[in-house]
C-alpha positions in Angstrom: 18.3 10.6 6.8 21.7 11.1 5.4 21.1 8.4 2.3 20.5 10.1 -0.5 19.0 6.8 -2.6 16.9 6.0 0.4 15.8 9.5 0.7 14.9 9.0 -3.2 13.5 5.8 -2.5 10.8 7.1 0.0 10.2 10.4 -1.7 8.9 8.5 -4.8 6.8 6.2 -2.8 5.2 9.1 -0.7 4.7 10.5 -3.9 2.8 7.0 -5.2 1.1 6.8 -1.7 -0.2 10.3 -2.3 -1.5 9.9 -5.9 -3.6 6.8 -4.4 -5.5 9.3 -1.9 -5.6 12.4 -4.3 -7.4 10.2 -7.3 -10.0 9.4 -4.6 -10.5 12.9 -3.2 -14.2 14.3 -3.7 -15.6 10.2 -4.2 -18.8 10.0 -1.8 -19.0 6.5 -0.2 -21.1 5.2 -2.3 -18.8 5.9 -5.0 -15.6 4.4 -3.1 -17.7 0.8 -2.2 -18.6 0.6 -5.8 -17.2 -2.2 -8.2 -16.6 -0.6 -11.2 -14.4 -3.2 -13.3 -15.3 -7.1 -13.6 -13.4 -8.4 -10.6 -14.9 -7.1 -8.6 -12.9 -5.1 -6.1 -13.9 -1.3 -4.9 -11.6 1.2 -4.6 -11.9 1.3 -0.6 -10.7 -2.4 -1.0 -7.5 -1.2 -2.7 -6.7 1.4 -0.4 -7.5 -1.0 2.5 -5.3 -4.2 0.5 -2.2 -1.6 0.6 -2.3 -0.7 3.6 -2.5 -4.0 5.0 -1.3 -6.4 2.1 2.0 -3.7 1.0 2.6 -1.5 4.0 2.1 -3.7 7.1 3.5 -6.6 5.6 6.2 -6.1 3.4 7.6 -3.2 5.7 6.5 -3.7 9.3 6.2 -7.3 8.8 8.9 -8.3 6.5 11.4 -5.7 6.7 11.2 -4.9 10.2 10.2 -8.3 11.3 7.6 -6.5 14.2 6.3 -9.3 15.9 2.8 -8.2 16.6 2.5 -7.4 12.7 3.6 -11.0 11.6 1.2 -12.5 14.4 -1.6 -10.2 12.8 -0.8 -11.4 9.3 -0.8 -15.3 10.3 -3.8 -14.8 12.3 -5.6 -12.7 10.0 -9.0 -14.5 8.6 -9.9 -11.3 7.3 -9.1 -10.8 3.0 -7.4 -6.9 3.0 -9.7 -6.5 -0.2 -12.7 -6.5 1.4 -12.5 -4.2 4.4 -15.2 -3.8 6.8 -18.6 -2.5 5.7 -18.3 -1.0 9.3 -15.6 1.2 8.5 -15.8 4.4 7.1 -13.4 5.5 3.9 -12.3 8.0 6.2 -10.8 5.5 8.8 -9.5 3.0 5.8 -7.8 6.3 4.6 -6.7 6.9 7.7 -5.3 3.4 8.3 -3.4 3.8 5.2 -1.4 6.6 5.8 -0.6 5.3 9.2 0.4 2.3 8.0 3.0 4.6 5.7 4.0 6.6 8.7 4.9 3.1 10.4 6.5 2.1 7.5 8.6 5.7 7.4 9.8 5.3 10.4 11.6 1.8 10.4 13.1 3.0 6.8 14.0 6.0 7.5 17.3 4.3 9.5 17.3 1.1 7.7 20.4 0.2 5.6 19.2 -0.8 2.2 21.5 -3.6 1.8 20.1 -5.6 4.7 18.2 -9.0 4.9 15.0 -8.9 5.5 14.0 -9.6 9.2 11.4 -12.2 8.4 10.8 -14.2 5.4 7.0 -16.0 5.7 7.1 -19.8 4.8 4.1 -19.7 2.4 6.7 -17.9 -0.1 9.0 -21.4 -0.6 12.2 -20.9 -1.7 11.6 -17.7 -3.6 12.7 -14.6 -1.6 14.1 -11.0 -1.7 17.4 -11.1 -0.5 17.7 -6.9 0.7 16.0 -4.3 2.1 16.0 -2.3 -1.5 14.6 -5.1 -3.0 11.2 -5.2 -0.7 11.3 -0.9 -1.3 11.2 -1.3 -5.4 8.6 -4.2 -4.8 6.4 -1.8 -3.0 6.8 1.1 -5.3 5.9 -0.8 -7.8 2.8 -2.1 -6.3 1.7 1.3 -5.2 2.1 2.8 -8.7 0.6 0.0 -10.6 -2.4 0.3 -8.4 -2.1 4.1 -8.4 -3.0 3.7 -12.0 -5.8 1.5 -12.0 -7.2 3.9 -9.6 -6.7 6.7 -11.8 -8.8 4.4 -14.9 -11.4 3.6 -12.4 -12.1 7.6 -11.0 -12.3 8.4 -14.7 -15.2 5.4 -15.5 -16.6 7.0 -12.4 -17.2 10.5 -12.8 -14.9 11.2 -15.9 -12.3 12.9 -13.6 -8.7 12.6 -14.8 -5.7 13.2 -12.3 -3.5 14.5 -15.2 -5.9 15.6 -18.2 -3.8 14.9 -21.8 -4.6 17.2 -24.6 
């Protein structure tokens, strides 16, 4: 990777990605199925709603327009917020960061100026128009749920990721 605002691109998203999993290190189960706030979601069901709703489809889906991603997103019945009970946080974890590595991979040579490869219908006429725009969109999302994360661990157990004094 010879771009340097790519490379700075995907350094600050592994770096969100990486907050997500770190502010969850140490939760039991229990702990990770939990709804905490009034809507209702768990923090399990974030991990498992960016790995699925941010990394699959805006990047392999999107981006890369990988056909057996965008079938899997149309035929998808299943809502990314509420994964599995079957599934262990290990393995929704584990999805995760292989949906990031997927993700990596197709970046790592894309040209940041390019059209997206597949634009779904249910969007209408609004659209990102480059590659760059799609990466921003997903840092974005990964941070702004990095922090609700971070406020949730702390009405768990009281555990800040970076303690203020």
């Amino acid at each position: 990777m010879t771009d340097t605002e790519l490379t700075a691109l995907l350094g600050v998203l592994d770096g969100k990605r990486t907050h997500v999993l770190d502010i969850l290190e140490g939760l039991d189960e229990e702990a990770l199925r939990r709804p905490v706030l009034p809507s209702g979601w768990t923090c399990l069901g974030l991990v498992h709603h960016l790995a699925l709703d941010d990394e699959k489809f805006w990047f392999r889906a999107v981006a890369a327009g990988e056909e057996s991603a965008i079938e899997e997103i149309l035929g998808a019945g299943e809502n990314a917020w509420q994964p599995d009970p079957g599934k262990t946080a290990e393995e929704i974890f584990a999805l995760y960061r292989r949906e990031g590595e997927l993700a990596d991979a197709f970046l790592s040579g894309a040209d940041l100026d390019a059209a997206p490869a597949w634009w779904p219908d249910f969007f209408g006429d609004w659209r990102y128009g480059t590659l760059r725009e799609v990466v921003l969109h997903v840092i974005t999302e990964t941070a702004t749920h990095a922090g609700h994360l971070d406020a949730v661990r702390e009405l768990i157990d009281g555990r800040q990721r970076l303690v203020i004094t």
